[in-house]
C-alpha positions as CSV (number, residue, x, y, z in Angstrom):
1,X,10.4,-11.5,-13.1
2,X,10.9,-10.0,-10.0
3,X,9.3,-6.6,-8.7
4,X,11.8,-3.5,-8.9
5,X,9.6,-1.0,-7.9
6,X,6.2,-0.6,-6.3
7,X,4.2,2.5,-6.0
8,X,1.2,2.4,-3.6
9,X,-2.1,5.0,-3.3
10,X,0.8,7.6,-4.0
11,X,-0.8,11.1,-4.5
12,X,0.8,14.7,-5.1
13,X,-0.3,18.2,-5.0
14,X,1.2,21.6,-5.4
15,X,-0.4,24.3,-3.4
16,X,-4.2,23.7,-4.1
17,X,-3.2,21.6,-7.8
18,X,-3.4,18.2,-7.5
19,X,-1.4,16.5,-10.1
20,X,-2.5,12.9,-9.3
21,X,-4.4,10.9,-6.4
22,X,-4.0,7.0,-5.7
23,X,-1.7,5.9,-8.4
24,X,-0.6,2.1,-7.9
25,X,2.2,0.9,-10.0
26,X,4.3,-1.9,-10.1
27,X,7.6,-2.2,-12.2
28,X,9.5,-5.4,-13.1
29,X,12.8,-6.3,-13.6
30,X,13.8,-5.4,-17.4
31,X,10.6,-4.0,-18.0
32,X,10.3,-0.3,-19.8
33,X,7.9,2.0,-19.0
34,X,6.7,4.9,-21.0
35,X,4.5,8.3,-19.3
36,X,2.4,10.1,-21.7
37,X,0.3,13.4,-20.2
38,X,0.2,17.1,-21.2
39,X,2.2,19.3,-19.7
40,X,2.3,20.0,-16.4
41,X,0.6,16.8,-15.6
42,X,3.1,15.3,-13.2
43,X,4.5,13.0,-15.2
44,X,8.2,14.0,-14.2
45,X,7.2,14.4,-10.7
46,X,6.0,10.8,-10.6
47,X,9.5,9.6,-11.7
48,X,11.4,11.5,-9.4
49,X,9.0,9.7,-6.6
50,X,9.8,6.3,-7.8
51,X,13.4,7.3,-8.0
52,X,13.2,8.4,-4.3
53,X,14.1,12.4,-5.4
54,X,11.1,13.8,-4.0
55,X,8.5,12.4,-1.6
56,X,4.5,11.9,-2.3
57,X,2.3,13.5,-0.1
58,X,0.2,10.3,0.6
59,X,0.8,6.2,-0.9
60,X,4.2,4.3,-0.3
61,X,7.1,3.6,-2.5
62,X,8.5,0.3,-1.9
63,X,12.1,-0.6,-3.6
64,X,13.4,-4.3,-4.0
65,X,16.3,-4.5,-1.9
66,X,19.5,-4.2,-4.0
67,X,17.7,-2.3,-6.4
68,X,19.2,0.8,-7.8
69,X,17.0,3.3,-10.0
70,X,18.4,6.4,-11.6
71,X,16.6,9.2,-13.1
72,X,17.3,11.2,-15.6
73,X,16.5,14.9,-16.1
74,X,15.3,16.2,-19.2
């Protein structure tokens, strides 16, 4: 399987609350992916980064070429 996505050292905070630091994550063609976290925990905010809708404030996000990703809002 070929990589589709790649998220590198990607951290996000807003104001002084820091949702996540250094997340790495790597997803492969047809594979699913599920985020589990209370509320609040930036578990949306991560999928809007790897779907390129809002920008981390350290890391890289890396998309195959050709690749499309759509997100979903609840």
């Amino acid at each position: 399987m070929s990589t589709c996505v790649t998220l590198r050292n990607i951290s996000k905070a807003f104001g002084i609350r820091q949702l996540f630091t250094n997340i790495s994550l790597t997803v492969s063609e047809k594979e699913r992916i599920g985020l589990i976290g209370p509320n609040g925990s930036g578990k949306s905010t991560l999928l809007k980064i790897m779907a390129g809708l809002e920008t981390p404030d350290t890391g890289d996000r890396t998309l195959r070429q050709g690749a499309r990703l759509t997100y979903v809002a609840q």
